[in-house]
N, C-alpha and C positions, 0 to 999 in steps of 0.2 A: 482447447485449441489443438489441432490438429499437426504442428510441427512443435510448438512448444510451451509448456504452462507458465502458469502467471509467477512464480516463482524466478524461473528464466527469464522472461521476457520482465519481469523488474531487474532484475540485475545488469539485460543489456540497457534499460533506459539508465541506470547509473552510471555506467559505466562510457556510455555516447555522452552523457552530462559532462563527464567527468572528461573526457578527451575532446571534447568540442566547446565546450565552457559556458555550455547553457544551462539557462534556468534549472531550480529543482522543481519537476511538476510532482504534485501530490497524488500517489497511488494508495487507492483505501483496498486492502481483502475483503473479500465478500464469498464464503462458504456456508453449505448447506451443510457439512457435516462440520461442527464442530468439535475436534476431542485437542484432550489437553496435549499442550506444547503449539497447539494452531500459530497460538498469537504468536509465539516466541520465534517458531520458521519463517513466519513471512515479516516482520520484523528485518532479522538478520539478511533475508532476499533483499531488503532496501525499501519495504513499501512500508508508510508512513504510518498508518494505522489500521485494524482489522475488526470485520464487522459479522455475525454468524446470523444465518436467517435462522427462525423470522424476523425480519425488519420491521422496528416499529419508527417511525417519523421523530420522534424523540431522541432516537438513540442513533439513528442516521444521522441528523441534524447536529449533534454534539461532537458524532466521528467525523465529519466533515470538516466541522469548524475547527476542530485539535490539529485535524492533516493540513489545513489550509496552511493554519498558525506557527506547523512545524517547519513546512515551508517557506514561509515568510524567514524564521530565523536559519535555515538551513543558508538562502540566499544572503 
């Protein structure tokens, strides 16, 4: 993204959450490079869960349904 990465722009959907009192929407990372600490920074950014390609349908489908879930109890 050209004015701000996905790290930024989870922290501003928190933070608009958090000052306007809406929902939690579930944000999953999705990287091509994955090296160690990935999960743990986008974590901390505010997004729900993190996914490294390649993507297999399986393991999408499991990270989707954890972020959903986290969300559900965040709300």
């Amino acid at each position: 993204m050209p004015e701000m990465d996905g790290y930024d722009a989870s922290r501003l959907i928190r933070e608009r959450e958090r000052e306007n009192g809406h929902e939690h929407l579930p944000i999953v990372a999705t990287t091509a490079h994955s090296m160690s600490g990935d999960r743990e920074k986008c974590l901390a950014a505010g997004m729900d869960e993190y996914i490294s390609k390649p993507i297999r349908t399986i393991e999408l489908s499991s990270t989707l349904a954890r972020a959903i879930a986290s969300a559900a109890n965040v709300a």
